[in-house]
C-alpha positions in Angstrom: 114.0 -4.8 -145.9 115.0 -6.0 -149.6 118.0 -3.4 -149.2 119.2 -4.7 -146.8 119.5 -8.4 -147.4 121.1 -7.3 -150.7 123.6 -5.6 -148.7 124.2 -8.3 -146.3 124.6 -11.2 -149.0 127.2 -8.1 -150.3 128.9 -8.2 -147.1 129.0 -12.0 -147.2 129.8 -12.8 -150.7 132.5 -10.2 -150.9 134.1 -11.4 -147.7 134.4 -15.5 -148.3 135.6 -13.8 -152.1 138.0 -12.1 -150.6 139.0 -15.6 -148.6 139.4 -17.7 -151.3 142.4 -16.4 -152.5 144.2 -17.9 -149.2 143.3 -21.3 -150.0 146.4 -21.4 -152.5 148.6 -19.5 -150.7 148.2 -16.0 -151.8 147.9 -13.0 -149.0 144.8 -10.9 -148.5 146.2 -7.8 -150.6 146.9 -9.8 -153.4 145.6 -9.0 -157.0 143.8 -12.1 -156.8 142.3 -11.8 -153.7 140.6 -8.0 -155.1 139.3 -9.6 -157.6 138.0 -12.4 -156.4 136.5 -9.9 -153.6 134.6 -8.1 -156.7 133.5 -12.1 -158.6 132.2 -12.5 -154.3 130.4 -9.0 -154.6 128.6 -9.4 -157.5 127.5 -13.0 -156.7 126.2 -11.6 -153.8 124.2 -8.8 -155.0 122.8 -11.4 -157.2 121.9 -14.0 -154.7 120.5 -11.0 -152.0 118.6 -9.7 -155.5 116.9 -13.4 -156.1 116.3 -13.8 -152.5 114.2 -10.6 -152.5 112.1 -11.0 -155.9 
């Protein structure tokens, strides 16, 4: 079960990451947007990580 609340908050972090780039105009295969999707990923993984311990 920890898995997989890790991997959701992934899923979610990754995704409004990935979103954030639009806000100033930028498209979703932008460099900005990728990165932001990895900063989104990581955050998530850390947020599923302290949910879980």
């Amino acid at each position: 079960m920890e898995k997989k609340i890790i991997w959701i908050s992934l899923f979610i972090g990754s995704t409004i990451g990935g979103f954030i780039p639009l806000l100033w105009g930028e498209n979703m295969i932008s460099f900005s947007s990728i990165l932001f999707t990895g900063i989104g990923g990581f955050i998530g993984i850390w947020v599923g990580f302290k949910m879980t311990h």
